[in-house]
C-alpha positions in Angstrom: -38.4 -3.0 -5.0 -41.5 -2.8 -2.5 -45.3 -3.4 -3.2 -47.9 -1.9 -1.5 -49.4 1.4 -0.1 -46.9 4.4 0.0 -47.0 6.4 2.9 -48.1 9.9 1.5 -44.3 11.7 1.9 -43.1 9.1 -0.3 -45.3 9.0 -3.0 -43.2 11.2 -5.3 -40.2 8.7 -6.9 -38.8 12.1 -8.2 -34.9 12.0 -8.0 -32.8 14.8 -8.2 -31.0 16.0 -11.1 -27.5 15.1 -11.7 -25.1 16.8 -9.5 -23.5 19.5 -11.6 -19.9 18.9 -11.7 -17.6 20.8 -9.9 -13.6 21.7 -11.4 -12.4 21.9 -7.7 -13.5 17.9 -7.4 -13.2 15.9 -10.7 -14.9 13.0 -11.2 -16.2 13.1 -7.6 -19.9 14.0 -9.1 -20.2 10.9 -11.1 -18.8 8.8 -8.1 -21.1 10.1 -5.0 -24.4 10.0 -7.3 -25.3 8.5 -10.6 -28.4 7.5 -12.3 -30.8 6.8 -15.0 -30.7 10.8 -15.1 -26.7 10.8 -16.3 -26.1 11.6 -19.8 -23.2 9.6 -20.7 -25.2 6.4 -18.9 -23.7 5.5 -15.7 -20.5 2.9 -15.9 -18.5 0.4 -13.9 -17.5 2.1 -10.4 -19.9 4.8 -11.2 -22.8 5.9 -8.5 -21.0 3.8 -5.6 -20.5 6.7 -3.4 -18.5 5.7 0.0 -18.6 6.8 3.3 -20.5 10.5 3.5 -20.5 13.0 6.2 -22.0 15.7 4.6 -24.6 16.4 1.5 -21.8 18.1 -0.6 -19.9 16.4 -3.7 -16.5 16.8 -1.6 -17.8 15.1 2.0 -17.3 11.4 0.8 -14.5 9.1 1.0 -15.2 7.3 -2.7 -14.6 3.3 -2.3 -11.7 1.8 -4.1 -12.7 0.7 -7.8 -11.3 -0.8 -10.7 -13.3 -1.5 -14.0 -12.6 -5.3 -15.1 -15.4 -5.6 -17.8 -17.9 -3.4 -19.2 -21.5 -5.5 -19.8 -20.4 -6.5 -23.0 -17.7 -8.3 -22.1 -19.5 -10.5 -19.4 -22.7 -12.3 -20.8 -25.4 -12.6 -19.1 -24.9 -16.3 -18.0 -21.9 -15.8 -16.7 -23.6 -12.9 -14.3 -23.9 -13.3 -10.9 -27.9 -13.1 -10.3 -28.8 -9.7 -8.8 -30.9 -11.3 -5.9 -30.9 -12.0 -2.4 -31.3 -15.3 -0.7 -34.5 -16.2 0.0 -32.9 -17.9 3.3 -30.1 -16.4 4.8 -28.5 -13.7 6.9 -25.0 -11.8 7.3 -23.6 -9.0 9.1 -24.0 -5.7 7.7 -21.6 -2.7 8.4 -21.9 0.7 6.9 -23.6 4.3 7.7 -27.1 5.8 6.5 -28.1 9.4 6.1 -30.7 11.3 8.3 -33.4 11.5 7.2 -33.6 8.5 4.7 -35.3 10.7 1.7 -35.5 10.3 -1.7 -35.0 13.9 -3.1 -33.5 16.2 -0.1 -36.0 18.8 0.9 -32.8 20.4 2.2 -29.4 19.8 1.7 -28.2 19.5 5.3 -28.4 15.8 6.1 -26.4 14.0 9.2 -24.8 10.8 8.4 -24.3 7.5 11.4 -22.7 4.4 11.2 -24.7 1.0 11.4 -24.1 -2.1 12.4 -26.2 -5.0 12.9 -27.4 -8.1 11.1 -29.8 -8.8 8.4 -31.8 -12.3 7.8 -33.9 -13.6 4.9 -36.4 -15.6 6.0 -39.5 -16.4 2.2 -41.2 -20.0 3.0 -44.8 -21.0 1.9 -47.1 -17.6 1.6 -44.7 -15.7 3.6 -42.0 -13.3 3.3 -40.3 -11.6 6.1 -37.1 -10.2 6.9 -35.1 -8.7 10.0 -32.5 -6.2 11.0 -31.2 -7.6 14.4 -28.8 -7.6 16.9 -27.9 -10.2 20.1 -30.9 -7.3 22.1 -33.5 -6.4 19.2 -35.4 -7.3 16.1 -37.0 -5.4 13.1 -39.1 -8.0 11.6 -40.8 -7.1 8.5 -43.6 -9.4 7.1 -45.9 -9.7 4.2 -47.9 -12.5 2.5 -47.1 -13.1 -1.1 -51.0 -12.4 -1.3 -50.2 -8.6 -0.6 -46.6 -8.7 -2.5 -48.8 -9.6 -5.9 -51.8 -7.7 -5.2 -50.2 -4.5 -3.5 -53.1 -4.4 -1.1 -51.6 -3.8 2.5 -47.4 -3.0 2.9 -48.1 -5.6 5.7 -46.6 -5.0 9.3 -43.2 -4.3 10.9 -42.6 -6.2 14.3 -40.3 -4.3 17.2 -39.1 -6.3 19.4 -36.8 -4.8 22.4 -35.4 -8.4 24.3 -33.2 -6.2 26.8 -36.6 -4.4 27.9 -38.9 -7.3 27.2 -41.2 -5.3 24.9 -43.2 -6.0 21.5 -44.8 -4.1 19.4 -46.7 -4.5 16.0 -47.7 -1.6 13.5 -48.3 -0.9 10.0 -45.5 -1.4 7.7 -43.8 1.6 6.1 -43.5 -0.1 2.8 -44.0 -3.3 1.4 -41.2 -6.1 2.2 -38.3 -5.5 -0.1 -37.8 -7.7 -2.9 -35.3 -10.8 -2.8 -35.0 -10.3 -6.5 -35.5 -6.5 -7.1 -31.9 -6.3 -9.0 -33.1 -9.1 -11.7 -34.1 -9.3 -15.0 -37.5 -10.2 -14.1 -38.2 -9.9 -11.0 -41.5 -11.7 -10.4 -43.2 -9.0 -8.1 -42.0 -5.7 -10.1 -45.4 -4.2 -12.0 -43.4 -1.2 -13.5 -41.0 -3.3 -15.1 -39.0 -0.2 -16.5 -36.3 0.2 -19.3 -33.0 1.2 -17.9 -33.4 4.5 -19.5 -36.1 5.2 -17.6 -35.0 3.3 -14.2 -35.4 0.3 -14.6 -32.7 -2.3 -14.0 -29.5 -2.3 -15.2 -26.4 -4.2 -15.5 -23.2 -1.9 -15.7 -20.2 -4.4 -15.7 -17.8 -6.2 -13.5 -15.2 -4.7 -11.0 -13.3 -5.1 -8.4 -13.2 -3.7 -5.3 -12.1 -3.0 -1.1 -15.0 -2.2 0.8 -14.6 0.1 3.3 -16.8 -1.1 6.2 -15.8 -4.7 6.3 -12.7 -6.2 6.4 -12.9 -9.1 3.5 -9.8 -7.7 1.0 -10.4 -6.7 -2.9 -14.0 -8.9 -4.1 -14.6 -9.0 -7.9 -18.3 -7.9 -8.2 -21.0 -7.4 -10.9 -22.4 -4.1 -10.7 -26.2 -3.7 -11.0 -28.2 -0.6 -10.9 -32.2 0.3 -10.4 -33.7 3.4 -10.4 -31.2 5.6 -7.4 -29.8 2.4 -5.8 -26.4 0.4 -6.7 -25.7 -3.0 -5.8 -22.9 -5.5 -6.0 -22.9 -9.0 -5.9 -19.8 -11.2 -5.1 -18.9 -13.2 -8.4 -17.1 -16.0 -6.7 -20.1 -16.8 -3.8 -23.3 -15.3 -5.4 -24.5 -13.5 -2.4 -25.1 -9.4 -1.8 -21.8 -7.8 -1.4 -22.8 -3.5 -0.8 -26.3 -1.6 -1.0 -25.9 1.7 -1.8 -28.5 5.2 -1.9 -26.8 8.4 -2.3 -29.3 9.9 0.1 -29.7 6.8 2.3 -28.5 3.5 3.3 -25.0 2.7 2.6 -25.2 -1.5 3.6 -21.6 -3.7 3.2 -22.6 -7.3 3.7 -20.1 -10.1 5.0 -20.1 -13.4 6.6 -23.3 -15.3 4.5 -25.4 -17.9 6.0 -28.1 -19.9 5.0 -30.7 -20.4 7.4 -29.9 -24.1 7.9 -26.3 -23.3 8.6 -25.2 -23.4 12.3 -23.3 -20.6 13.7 -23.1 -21.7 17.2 -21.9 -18.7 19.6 -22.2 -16.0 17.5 -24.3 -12.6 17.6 -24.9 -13.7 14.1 -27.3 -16.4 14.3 -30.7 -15.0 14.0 -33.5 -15.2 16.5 -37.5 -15.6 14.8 -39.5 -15.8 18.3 -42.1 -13.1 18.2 -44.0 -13.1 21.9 -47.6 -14.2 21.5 -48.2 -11.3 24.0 -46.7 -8.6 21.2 -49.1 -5.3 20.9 -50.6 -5.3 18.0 -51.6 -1.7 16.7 -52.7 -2.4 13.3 -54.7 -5.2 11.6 -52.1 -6.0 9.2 -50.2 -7.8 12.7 -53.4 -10.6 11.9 -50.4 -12.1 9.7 -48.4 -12.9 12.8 -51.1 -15.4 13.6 -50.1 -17.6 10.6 -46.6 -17.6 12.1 -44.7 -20.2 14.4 -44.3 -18.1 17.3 -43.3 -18.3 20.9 -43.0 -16.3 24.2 
């Protein structure tokens, strides 16, 4: 999903084992976390988790699910591509767990609500993308260059418009990939079987989601290593996100970067200031960009 230098703590892709399940909470095992790991394979609805509070099997709320194909049933033409656009942005609403991690040192996480924005912006050798709101950006950038060779993550750009302050720094990871829930996704080097994490596609459903207020959406279900993600059948775009021990992203209200939402916290700004600190090399990139004070 990223290429690039790992920072050292996240080197390890270890996951952890299936949660053992429990009699007091049936099902609920299967619901809040399910992988490659799972022995039967994960299915339709499975792994989607909802919103957490807690680490434990029994401090989630699952989201509403109903199986309306199993992969089978749906060839793969008729599949909504597992990608994201390569220019757009929506809202996002949801809740993450802190700390982000891959396999919990410690069972004890805290989970917050998020809301902001997210926009898509690959043109030429470029690809970047930003969490924002109407105040501040994330920007997250990386030459195509780096995405094939896996040289340098790239940067990530803070920008802070209420306090009038930039800054530039070494990326944590590479930029994530538009197309990391594909087939073949262009930029993946592992390219795994879906046995051992690699992508898979586990059927069609249909469901509420729980952050954003858009009614039932019939979905395809697509899952990769520990993450699950739906895409809306009827428009094509990203529909939910989901880590069990991180991000938990509900998307609504797509754009394409072209579109004009005059008004509206949505629309997003790209104006880096030329006088941005820049505490790592990899912030040379921004000197390719169109930017402005």
């Amino acid at each position: 999903c990223h290429n690039g230098p790992v920072r050292e703590d996240w080197v390890n892709p270890t996951l952890p084992k299936p949660i053992t399940p429990d009699p007091k909470y049936p099902g609920k095992d299967r619901q809040r976390q399910c992988d490659y790991q799972n022995i039967p394979p994960c299915g339709p609805c499975e792994g989607l988790g909802g919103i957490r509070w807690g680490d434990h099997v029994s401090q989630f709320n699952p989201i509403d699910c109903e199986v309306v194909a199993h992969p089978e049933k749906i060839p793969k033409e008729e599949r909504a591509p597992g990608e994201y656009p390569a220019q757009g942005y929506a809202s996002i609403e949801g809740g993450t767990r802190n700390p982000i991690e891959v396999n919990p040192r410690f069972w004890n996480g805290t989970y917050v609500n998020i809301s902001n924005n997210i926009a898509l912006n690959w043109h030429g050798d470029i690809a970047m993308f930003q969490y924002y709101s109407s105040d501040s950006s994330s920007f997250f950038i990386q030459s195509r260059e780096d995405l094939i060779s896996s040289k340098s993550a790239g940067c990530m750009v803070i920008v802070d418009r209420k306090k009038g302050s930039c800054e530039c720094l070494d990326a944590i990871a590479g930029i994530m990939h538009i197309g990391a829930f594909l087939e073949n996704d262009p930029f993946d080097k592992v390219n795994l079987s879906p046995d051992e994490g690699g992508l898979a596609y586990l059927g069609r459903i249909k469901v509420k989601l729980q952050s954003q207020n858009i009614g039932v959406v019939l979905a395809d279900h697509y899952m990769k290593w520990a993450f699950h993600f739906l895409v809306d059948v009827e428009s094509g775009f990203p529909l939910r996100l989901y880590g069990p021990f991180g991000v938990r992203q509900e998307f609504a209200n797509w754009r394409t970067l072209g579109e004009q939402d005059e008004g509206s916290s949505l629309q997003p700004n790209w104006h880096i200031p030329v006088d941005c600190i820049r505490a790592s090399a990899a912030c040379e990139i921004l000197d390719t960009l169109h930017v402005e004070g």
